[in-house]
Each structure stands twice: as structure tokens, then as C-alpha cells.
PyMOL CGO cylinders between C-alpha atoms (Angstrom):
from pymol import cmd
from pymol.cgo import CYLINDER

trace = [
    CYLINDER, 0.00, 0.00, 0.00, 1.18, 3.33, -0.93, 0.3, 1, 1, 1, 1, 1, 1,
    CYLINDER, 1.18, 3.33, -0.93, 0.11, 6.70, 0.47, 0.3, 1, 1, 1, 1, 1, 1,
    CYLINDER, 0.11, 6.70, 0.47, -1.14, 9.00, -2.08, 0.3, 1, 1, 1, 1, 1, 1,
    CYLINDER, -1.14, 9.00, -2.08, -2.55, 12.68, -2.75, 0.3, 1, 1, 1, 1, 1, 1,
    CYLINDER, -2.55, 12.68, -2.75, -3.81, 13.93, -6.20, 0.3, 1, 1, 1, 1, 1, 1,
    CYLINDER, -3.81, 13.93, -6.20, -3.75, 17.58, -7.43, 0.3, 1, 1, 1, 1, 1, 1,
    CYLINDER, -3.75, 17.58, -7.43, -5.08, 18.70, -10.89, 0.3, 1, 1, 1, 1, 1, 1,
    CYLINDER, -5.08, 18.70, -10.89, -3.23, 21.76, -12.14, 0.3, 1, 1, 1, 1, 1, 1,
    CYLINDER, -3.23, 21.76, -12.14, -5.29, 24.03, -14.51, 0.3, 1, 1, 1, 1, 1, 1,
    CYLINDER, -5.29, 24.03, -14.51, -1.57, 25.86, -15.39, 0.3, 1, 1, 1, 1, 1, 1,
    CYLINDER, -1.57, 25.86, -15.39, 2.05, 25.49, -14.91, 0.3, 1, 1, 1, 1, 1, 1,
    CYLINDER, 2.05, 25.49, -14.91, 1.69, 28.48, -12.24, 0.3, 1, 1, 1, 1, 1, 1,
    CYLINDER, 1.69, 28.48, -12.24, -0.59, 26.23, -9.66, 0.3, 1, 1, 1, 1, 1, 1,
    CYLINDER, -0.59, 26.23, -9.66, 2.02, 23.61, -9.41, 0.3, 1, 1, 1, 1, 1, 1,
    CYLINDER, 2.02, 23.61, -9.41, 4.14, 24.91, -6.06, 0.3, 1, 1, 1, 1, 1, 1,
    CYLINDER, 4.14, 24.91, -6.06, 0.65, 25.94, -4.39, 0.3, 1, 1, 1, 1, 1, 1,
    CYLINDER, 0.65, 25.94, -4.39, -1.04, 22.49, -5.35, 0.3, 1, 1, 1, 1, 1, 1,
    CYLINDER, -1.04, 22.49, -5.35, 2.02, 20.91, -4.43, 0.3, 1, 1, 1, 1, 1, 1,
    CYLINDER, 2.02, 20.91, -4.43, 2.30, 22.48, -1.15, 0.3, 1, 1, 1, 1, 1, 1,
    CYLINDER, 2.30, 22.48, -1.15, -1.29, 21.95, -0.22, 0.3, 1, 1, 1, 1, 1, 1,
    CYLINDER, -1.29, 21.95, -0.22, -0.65, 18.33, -0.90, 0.3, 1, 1, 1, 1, 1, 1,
    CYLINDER, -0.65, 18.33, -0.90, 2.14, 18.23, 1.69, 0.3, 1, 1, 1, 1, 1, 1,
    CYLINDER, 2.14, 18.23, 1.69, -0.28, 19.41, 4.05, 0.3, 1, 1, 1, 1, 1, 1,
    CYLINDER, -0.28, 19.41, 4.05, -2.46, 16.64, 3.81, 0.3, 1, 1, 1, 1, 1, 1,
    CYLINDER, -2.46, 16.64, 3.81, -0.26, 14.08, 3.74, 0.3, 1, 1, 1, 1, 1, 1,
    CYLINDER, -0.26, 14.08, 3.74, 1.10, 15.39, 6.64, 0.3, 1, 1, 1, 1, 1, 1,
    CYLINDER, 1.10, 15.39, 6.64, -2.30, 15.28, 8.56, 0.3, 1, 1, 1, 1, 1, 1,
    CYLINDER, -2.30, 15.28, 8.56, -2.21, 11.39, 8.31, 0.3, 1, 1, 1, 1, 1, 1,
    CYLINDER, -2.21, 11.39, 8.31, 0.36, 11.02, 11.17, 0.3, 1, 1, 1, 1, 1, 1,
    CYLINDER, 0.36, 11.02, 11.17, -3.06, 11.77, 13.34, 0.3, 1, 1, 1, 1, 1, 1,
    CYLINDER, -3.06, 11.77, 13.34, -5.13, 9.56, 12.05, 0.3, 1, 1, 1, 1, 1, 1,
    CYLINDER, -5.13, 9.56, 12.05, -5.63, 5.34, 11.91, 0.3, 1, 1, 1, 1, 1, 1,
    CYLINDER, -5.63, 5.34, 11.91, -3.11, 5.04, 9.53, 0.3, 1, 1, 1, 1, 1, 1,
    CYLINDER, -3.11, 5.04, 9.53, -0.48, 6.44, 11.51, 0.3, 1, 1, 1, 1, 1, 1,
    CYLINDER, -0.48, 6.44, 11.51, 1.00, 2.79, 12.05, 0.3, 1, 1, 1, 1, 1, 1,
    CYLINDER, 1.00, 2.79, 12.05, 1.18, 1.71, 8.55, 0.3, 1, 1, 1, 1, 1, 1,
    CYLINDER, 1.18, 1.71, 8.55, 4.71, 0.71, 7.00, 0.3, 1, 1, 1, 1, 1, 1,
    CYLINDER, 4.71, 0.71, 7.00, 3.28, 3.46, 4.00, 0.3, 1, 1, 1, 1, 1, 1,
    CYLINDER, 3.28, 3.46, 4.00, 4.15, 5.95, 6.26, 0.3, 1, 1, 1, 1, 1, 1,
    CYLINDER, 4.15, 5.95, 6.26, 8.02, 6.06, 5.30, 0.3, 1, 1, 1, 1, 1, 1,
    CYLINDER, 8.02, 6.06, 5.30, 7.11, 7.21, 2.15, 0.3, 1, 1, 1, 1, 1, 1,
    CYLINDER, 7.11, 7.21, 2.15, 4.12, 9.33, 0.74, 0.3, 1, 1, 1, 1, 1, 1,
    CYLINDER, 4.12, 9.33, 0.74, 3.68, 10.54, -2.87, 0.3, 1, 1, 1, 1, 1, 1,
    CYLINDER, 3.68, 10.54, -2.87, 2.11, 14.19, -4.48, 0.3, 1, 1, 1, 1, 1, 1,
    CYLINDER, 2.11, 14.19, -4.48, 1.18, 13.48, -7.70, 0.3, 1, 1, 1, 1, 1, 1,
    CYLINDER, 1.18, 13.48, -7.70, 0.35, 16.20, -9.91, 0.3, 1, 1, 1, 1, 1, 1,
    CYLINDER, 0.35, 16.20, -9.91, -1.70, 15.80, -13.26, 0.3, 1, 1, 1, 1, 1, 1,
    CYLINDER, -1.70, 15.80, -13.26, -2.21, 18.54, -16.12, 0.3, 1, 1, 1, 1, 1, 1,
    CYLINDER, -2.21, 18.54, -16.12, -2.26, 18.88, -19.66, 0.3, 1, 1, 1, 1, 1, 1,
    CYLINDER, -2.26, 18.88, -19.66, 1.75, 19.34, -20.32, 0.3, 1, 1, 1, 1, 1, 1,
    CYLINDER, 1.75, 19.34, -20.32, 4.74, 18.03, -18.37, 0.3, 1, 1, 1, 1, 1, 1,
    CYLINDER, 4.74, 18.03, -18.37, 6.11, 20.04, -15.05, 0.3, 1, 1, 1, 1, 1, 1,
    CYLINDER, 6.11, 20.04, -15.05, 9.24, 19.40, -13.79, 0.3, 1, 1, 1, 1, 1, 1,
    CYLINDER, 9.24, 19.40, -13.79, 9.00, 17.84, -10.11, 0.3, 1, 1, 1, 1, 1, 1,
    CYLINDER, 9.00, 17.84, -10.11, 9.95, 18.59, -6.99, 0.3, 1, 1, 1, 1, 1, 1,
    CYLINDER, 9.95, 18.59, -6.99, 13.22, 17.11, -5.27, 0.3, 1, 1, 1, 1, 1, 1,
    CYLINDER, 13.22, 17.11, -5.27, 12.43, 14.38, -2.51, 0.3, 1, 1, 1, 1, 1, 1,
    CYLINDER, 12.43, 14.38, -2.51, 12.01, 15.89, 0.86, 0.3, 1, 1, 1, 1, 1, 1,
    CYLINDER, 12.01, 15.89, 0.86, 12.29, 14.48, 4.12, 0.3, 1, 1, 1, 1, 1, 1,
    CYLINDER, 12.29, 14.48, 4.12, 10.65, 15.50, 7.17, 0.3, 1, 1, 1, 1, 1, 1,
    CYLINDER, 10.65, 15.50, 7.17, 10.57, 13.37, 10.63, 0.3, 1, 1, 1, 1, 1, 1,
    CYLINDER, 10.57, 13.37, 10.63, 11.19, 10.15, 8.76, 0.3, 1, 1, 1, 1, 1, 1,
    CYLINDER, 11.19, 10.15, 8.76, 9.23, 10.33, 6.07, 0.3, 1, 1, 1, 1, 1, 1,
    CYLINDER, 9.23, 10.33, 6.07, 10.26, 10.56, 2.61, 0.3, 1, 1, 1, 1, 1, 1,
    CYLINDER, 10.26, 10.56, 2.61, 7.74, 13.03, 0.13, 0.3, 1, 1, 1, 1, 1, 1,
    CYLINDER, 7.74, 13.03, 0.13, 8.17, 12.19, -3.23, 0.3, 1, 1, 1, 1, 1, 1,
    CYLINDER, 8.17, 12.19, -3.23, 6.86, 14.05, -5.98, 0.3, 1, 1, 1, 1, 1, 1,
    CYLINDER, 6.86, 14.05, -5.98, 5.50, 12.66, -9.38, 0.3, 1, 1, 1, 1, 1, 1,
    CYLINDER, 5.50, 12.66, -9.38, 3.75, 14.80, -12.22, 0.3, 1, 1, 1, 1, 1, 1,
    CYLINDER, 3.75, 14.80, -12.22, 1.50, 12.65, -15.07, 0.3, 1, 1, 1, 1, 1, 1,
    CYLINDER, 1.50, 12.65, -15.07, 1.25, 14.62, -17.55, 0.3, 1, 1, 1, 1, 1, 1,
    CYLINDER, 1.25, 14.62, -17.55, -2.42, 13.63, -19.81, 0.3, 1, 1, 1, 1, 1, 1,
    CYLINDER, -2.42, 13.63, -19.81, -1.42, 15.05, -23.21, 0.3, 1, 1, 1, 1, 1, 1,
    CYLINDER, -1.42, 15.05, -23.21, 2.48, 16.41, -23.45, 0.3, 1, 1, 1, 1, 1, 1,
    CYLINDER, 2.48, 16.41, -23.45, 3.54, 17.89, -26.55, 0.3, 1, 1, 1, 1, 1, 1,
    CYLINDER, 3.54, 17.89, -26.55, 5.59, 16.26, -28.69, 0.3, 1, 1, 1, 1, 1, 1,
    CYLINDER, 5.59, 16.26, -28.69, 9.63, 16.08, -27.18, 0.3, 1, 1, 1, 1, 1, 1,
    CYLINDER, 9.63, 16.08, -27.18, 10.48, 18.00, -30.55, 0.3, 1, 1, 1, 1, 1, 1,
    CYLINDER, 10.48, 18.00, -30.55, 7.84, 20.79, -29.90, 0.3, 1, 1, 1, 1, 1, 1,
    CYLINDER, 7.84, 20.79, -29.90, 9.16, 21.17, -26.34, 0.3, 1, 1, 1, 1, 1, 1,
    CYLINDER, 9.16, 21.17, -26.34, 12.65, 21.13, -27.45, 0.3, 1, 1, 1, 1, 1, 1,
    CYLINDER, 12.65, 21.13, -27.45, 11.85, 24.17, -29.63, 0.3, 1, 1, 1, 1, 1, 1,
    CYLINDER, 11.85, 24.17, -29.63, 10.06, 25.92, -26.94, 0.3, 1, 1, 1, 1, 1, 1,
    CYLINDER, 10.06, 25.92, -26.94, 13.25, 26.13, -24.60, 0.3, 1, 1, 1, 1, 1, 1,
    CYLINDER, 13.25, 26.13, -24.60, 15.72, 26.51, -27.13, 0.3, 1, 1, 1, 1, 1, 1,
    CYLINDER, 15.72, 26.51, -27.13, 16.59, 30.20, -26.89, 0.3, 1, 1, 1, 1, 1, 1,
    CYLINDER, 16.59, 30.20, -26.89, 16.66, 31.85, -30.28, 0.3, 1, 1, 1, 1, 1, 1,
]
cmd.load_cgo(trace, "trace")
């Protein structure tokens, strides 16, 4: 068993509030029944939009390990991104 929390970004801007608010959550299940559970060393944010994000670094806080992963539903093309932060 795995510990998640899902945010749905609308824009590239939500993902450090979304992600954030995530970590709060997660957080809030060291008070509850599932406090005991060996998913408690690690607990995942997963963000989903449209187009890829880049992800946030592991943390760890008190023993657990928050690990981020973005799923991204329809990415451009790796050539069209390529383009897009090539400077010109």
C-alpha cells in the first residue's frame, strides 16, 4: 500500500501551491488510523495537467520521505518542447 494525494493543475503556475497543499495533507495522516502503517516512510504528491512540469526534489521531514511525481495527460511532442526552450 502506498500513500497518495492527487492535485489537478489548470496551469504550470498552480504547481508549487497544489504541491504544497498536498504536503499538508499528507502530513495530517500522522493523526489519524493510519499512523502505524509501514506506508508511512514514504508518501507521494502526484500532480496531473495537460503538459509536463518538472518535479519537486524528494524531501524528508521526521522520517518520512515526500516524493513528488507529475502525469502529464497530453504532453507535446519532445520536438515541440525542445523548440520551446531553445533560446533563439
Amino acid at each position: 500500500m502506498i500513500l497518495t494525494e492527487w492535485k489537478c493543475l489548470a496551469g504550470a503556475n498552480e504547481l508549487p501551491k497544489k504541491y504544497e497543499e498536498a504536503l499538508h495533507q499528507l502530513r495530517r495522516y500522522d493523526l489519524g488510523v493510519l499512523a502505524g502503517f509501514e506506508m508511512q516512510s514514504t508518501r507521494y504528491v502526484v500532480t496531473v495537467a495537460l503538459g509536463r512540469q518538472d518535479s519537486f526534489p524528494d524531501r524528508q521531514e521526521a522520517g518520512v520521505t515526500y516524493r513528488h511525481v507529475h502525469v502529464a495527460v497530453a504532453p507535446a511532442s519532445p520536438s515541440k518542447e525542445s523548440r520551446k526552450r531553445r533560446p533563439r
